[in-house]
C-alpha positions as CSV (number, residue, x, y, z in Angstrom):
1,X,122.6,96.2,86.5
2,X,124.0,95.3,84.4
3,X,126.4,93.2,86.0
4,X,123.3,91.9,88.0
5,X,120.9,90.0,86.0
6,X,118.4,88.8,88.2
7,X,114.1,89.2,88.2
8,X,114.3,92.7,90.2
9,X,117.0,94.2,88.4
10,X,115.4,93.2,84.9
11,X,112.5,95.0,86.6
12,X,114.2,98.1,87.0
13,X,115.5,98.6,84.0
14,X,112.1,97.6,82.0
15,X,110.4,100.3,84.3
16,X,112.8,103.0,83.9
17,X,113.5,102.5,80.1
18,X,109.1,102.9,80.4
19,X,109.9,106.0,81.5
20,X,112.7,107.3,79.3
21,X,110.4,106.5,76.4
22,X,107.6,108.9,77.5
23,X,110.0,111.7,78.3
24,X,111.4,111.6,81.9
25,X,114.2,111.2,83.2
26,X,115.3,107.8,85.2
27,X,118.2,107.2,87.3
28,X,119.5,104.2,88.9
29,X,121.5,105.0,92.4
30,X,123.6,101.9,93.4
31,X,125.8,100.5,95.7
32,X,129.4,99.0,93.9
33,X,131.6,97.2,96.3
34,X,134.7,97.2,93.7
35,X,135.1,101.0,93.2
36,X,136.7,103.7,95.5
37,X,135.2,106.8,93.8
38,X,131.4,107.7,92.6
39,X,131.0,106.5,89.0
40,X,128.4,107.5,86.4
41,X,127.8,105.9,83.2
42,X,125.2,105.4,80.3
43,X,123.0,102.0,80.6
44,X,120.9,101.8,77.0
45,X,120.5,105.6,77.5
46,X,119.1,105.1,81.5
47,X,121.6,107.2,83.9
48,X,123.3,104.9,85.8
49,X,125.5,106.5,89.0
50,X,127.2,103.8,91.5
51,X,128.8,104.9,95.4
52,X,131.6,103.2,96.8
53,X,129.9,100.5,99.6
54,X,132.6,98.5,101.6
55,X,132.6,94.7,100.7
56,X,133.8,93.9,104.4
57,X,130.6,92.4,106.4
58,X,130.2,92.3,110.0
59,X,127.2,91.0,112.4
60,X,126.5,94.1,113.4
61,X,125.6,95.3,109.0
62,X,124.3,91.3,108.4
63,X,121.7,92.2,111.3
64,X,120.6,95.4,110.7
65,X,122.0,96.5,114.0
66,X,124.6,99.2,111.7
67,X,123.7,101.0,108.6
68,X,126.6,100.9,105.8
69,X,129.3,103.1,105.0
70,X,127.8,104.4,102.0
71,X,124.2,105.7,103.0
72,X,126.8,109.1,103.3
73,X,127.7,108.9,99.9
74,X,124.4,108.4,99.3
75,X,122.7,111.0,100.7
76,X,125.1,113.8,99.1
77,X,124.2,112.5,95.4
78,X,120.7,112.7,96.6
79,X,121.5,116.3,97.5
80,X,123.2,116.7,94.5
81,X,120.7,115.4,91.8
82,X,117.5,116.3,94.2
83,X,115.3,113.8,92.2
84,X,111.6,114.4,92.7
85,X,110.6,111.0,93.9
86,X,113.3,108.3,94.7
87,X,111.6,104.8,94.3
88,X,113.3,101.9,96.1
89,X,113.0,98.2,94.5
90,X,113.7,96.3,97.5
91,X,115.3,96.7,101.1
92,X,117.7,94.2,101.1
93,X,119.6,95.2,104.7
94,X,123.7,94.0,105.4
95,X,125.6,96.5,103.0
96,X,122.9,97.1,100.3
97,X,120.5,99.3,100.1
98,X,118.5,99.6,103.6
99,X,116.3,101.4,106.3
100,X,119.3,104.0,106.8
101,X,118.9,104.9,103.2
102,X,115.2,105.7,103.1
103,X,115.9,107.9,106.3
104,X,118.6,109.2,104.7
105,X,115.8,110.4,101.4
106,X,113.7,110.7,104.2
107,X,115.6,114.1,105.8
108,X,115.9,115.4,102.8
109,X,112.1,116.0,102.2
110,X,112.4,113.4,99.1
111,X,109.0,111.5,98.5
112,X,109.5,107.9,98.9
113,X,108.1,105.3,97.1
114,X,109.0,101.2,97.5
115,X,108.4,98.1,95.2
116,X,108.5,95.2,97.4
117,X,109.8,92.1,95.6
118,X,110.4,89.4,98.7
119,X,108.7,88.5,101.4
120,X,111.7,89.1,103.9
121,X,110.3,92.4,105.6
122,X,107.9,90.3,107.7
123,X,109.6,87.0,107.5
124,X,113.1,86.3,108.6
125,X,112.9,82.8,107.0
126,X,112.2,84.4,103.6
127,X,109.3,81.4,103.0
128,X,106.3,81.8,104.9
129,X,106.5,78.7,106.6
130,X,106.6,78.0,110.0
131,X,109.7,75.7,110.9
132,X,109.7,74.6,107.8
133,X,105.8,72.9,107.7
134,X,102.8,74.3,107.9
135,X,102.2,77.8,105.7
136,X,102.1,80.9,108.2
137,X,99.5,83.8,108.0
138,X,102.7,86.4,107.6
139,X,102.0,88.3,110.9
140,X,105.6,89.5,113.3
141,X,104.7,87.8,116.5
142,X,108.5,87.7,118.1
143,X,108.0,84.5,120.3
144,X,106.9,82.4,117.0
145,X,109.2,84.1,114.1
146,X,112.1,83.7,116.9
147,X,111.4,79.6,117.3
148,X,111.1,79.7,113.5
149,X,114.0,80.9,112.6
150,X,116.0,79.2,115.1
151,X,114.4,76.2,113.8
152,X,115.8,77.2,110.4
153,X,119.3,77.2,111.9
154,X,119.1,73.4,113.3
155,X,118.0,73.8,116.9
156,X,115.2,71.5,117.9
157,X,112.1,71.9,119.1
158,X,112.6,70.5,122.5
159,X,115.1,73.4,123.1
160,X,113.8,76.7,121.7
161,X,112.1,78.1,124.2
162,X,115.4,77.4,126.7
163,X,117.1,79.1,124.8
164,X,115.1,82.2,124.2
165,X,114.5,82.8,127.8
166,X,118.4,82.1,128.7
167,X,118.9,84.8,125.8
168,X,116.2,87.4,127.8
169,X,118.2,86.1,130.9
170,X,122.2,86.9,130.0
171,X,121.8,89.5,126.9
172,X,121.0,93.3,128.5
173,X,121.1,94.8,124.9
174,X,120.8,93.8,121.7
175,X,124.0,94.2,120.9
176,X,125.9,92.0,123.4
177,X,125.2,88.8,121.6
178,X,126.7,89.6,118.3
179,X,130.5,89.4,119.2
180,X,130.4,86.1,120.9
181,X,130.6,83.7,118.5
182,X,127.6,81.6,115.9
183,X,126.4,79.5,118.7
184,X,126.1,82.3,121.4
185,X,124.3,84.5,118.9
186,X,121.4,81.7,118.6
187,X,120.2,83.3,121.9
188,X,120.0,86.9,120.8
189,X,117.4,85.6,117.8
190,X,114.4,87.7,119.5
191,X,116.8,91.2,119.0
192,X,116.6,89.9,115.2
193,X,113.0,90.0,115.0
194,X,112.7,92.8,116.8
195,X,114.8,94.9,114.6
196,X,112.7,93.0,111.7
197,X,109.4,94.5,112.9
198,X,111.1,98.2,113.4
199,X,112.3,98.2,110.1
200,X,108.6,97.3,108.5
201,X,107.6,100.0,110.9
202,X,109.7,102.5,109.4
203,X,108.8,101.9,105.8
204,X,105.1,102.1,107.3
205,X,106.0,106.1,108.1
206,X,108.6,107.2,105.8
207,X,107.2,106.0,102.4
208,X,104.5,107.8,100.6
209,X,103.3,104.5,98.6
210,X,104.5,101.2,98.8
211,X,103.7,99.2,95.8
212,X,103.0,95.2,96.1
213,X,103.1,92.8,93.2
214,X,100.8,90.2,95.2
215,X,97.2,90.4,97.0
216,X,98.3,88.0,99.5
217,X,101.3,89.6,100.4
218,X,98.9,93.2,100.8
219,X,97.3,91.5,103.2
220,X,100.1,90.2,105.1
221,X,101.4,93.8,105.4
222,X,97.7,94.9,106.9
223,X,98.1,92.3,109.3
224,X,101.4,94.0,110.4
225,X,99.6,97.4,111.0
226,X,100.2,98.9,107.4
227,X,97.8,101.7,106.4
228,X,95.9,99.9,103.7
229,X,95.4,103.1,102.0
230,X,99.0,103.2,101.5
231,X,99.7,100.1,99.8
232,X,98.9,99.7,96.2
233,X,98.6,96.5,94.1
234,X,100.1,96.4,90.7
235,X,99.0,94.0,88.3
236,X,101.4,91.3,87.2
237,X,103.6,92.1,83.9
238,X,102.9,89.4,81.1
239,X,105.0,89.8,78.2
240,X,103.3,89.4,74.6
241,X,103.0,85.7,73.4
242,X,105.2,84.7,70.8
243,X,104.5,82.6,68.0
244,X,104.7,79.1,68.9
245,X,103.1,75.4,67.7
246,X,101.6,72.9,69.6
247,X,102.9,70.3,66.9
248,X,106.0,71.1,68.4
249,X,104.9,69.4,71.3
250,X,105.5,65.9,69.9
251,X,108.5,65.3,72.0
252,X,111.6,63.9,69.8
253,X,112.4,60.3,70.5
254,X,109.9,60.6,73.8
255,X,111.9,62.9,75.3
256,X,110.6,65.9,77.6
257,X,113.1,69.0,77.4
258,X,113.0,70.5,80.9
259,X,114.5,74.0,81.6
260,X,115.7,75.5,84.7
261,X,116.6,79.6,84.4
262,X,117.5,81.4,87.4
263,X,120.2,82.6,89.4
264,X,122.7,79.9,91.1
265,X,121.8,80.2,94.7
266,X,120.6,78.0,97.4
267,X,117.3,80.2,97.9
268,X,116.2,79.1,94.1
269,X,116.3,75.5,95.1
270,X,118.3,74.2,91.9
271,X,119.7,71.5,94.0
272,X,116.4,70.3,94.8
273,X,116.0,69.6,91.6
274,X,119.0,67.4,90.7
275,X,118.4,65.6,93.4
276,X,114.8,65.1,92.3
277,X,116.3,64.0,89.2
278,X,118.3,61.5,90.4
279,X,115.9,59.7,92.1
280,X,113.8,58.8,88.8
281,X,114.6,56.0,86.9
282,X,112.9,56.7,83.8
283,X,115.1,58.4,81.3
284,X,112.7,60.0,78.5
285,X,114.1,63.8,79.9
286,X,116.8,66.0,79.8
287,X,117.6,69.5,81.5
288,X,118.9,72.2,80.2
289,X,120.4,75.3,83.1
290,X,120.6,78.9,82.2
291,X,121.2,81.2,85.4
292,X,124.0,83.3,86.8
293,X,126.1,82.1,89.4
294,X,125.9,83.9,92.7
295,X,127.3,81.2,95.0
296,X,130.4,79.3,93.4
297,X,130.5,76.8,96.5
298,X,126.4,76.1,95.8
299,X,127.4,75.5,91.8
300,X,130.1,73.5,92.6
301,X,127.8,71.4,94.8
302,X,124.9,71.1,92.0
303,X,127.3,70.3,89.3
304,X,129.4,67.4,91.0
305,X,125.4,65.8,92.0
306,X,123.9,66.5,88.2
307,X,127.5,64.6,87.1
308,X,127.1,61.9,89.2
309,X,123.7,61.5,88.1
310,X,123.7,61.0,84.0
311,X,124.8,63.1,81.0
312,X,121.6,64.7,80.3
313,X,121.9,67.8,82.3
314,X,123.4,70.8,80.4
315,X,125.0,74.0,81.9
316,X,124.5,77.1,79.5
317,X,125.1,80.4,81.7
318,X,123.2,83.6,80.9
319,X,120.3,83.4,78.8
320,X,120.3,87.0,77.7
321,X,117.0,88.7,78.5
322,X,115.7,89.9,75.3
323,X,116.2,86.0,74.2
324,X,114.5,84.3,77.3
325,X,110.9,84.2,75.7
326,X,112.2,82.7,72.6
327,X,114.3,80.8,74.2
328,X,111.7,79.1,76.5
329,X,109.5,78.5,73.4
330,X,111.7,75.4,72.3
331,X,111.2,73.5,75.8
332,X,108.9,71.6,77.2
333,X,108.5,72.3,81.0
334,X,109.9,75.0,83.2
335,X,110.9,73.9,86.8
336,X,110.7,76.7,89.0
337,X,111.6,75.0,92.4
338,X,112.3,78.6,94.7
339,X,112.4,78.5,98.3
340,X,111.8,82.1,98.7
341,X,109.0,84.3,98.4
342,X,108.9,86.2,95.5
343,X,106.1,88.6,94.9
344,X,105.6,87.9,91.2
345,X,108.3,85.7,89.5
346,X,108.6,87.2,86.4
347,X,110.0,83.7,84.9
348,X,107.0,82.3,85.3
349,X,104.7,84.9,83.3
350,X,107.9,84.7,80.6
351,X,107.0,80.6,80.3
352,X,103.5,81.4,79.7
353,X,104.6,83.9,76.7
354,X,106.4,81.4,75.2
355,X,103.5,78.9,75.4
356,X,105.6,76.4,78.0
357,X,104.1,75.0,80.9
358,X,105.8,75.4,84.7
359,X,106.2,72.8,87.5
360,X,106.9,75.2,90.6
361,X,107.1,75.3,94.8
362,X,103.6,75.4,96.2
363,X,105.0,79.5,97.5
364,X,102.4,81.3,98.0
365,X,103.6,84.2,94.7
366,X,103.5,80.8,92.6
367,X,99.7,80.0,93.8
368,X,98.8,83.3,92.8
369,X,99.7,82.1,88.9
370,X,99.4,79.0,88.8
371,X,96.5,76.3,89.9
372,X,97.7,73.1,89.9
373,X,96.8,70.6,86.6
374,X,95.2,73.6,85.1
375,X,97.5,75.6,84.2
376,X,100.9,73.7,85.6
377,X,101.8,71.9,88.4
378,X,102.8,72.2,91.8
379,X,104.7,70.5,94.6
380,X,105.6,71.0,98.1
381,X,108.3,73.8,98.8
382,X,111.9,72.2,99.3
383,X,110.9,68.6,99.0
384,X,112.4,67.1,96.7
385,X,110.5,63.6,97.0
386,X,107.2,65.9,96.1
387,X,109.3,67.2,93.0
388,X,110.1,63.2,91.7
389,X,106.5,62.7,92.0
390,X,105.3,65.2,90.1
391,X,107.7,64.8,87.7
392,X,107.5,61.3,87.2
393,X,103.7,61.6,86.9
394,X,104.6,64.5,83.5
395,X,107.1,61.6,82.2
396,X,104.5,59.0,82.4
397,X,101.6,61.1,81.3
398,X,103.5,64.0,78.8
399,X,100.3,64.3,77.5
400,X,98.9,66.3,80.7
401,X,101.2,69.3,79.4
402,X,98.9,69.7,75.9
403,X,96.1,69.4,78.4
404,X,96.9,73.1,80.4
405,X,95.7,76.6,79.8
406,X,98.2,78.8,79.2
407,X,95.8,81.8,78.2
408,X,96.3,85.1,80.4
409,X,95.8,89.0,79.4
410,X,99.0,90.9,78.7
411,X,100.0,93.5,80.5
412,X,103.5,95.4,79.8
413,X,106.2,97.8,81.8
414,X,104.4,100.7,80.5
415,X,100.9,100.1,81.7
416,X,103.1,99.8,85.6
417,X,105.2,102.7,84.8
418,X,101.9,104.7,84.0
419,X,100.0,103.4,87.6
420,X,103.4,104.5,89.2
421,X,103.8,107.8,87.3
422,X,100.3,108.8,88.7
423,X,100.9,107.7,92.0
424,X,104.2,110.2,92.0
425,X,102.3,113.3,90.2
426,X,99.4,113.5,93.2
């Protein structure tokens, strides 16, 4: 923020202009990669200070193995300011913010709090889902996350265990694998998973609270030894409605107006959606992309398949935030085809503002919203044959979107920013 304009960072700054309002003082610490010296600016009146982090990735930062170069910097600004709670919104590891920063708080006596967003401290997949099938209770078992994962990376089935045991066999440390090239490193998965699990055991110890946005993923977290007394489960943020018709509804010239908004990456599954797309042969639809492009070779992908498929797929950029509501009110259906946990996709509690149903990924965070030709739709995660079905059966039947019930009860930033406050006052 505010070059990042994703569903954390929108977050943030919701929660800490919550705060600013009743009288405290926010700040936002972050990493830049493009600067050289510590920078400080005003954000809408929210203190924003950025360090210096190196750009330059090795194994050793993608892993976790090495902390960055700028949990230093870090820690002297923490010294500096000497906040009196820092509150992380997500541990994302390589060379943002991670363990060696909340150690970092940590020595300095700081009282640590953490939102987590993603699934990603227990799952190395991100998804839940082991080797790609059949939904997974969440637990760190290293034998099973380690065929998983190397499932995720193309080895077969037939091999995994081989290869774990040759990696227990040749690799004395969990270091030795990481110089030796992609393939080689296949066998040093375990180390990964290890390093995964002492990483959730750290934020176990070091954090005073850690706030969850989803009952299912509190329970995940019990069933990786977390204290249940110090997790705490915020309720999901659901903007006010705006003013919309159901007469709008009527469809012009039979056509459905669907609406993608997210950010360009292959985790949010947009290309699983064009190539849905493709595959239908009616033609009473249209999409419509708003998102931010974080991977230019992913984009380029999507947009040579949605122009080989018609002319009625539109690219639009950012959707600015304080428009998305309004701007979801004048379409149809929201596709929300992630292949990632996320705790509580904002997006999706924005559609229901606006009055607009959502098709999503049968994620666990999405079946915590939505039940499936109640109140939207879903389909399997990452199948894109599941998304032309249910789509086809919306074009057939547009109907079944007047049919849904959108209702929900609104809760804002401040009611979470008050739960928080109290949490950091005890």
């Amino acid at each position: 923020m505010p070059e990042q304009v994703a569903g954390t960072e929108f977050y943030v700054y919701h929660l800490a202009k919550s705060h600013l309002n009743q009288g405290d003082w926010p700040i936002i610490l972050k990493p830049n990669y493009s600067i050289k010296e510590e920078r400080q600016f005003d954000f809408e009146g929210i203190q924003v200070i950025e360090y210096p982090e190196s750009n330059v990735l090795s194994k050793e930062l993608i892993t976790g193995f090495v902390y960055p170069s700028g949990v230093s910097s870090f820690k002297k600004i923490l010294e500096r300011v000497r906040p009196d709670v820092i509150h992380f919104h997500e541990i994302s590891g390589s060379n943002g913010i991670t363990i060696g920063h909340i150690e970092a708080a940590k020595s300095l006596q700081i009282p640590i709090f953490l939102t987590m967003h993603l699934a990603t401290y227990s799952c190395k997949t991100g998804n839940l889902f082991y080797k790609q099938k059949t939904r997974c209770d969440g637990q760190i078992i290293i034998e099973r996350c380690t065929k998983c994962a190397l499932n995720k990376r193309g080895v077969p089935d037939i091999i995994d265990t081989f290869i774990m045991k040759m990696g227990r066999l040749f690799f004395k440390n969990q270091y030795s694998a990481l110089h030796s090239g992609d393939v080689r490193s296949l066998f040093n998965y375990s180390s990964y998973i290890k390093q995964l699990e002492s990483n959730l055991t750290v934020i176990f110890e070091k954090c005073e609270k850690i706030f969850v946005l989803s009952e299912w993923y509190k329970n995940v977290l019990i069933l990786n030894q977390a204290q249940a007394e110090k997790l705490v489960l915020l309720p999901k943020v659901y903007p006010p409605k705006v003013a919309y018709s159901v007469t709008k509804k009527v469809y012009p010239n039979n056509v459905i107006r669907l609406v993608y908004v997210g950010r360009i990456t292959k985790i949010k599954g947009l290309y699983t959606l064009i190539k849905a797309l493709g595959l239908i042969t009616k033609e009473n639809w249209e999409l419509t992309i708003f998102g931010q492009i974080d991977d230019q070779v992913y984009y380029e992908k999507c947009k040579r398949k949605s122009e080989s498929i018609c002319d009625r797929i539109s690219w639009k950029g950012i959707v600015p935030h304080e428009e998305i509501v309004n701007t979801l009110s004048e379409f149809d259906l929201l596709i929300f085809p992630s292949e990632i946990e996320e705790m509580s996709p904002l997006i999706i509690q924005e559609a229901f503002a606006a009055g607009l149903p959502v098709l999503a990924s049968n994620l666990r965070s999405v079946s915590d919203i939505i039940q499936h030709d109640i109140n939207g739709f879903i389909f399997n995660v990452g199948d894109h044959l599941s998304l032309k079905q249910a789509l086809e059966t919306v074009l057939v039947f547009p109907n079944k979107l007047l049919d849904l019930n959108l209702s929900y009860k609104e809760v804002s930033f401040d009611d979470i920013s008050h739960i928080q406050k109290d949490y950091y006052t005890r």
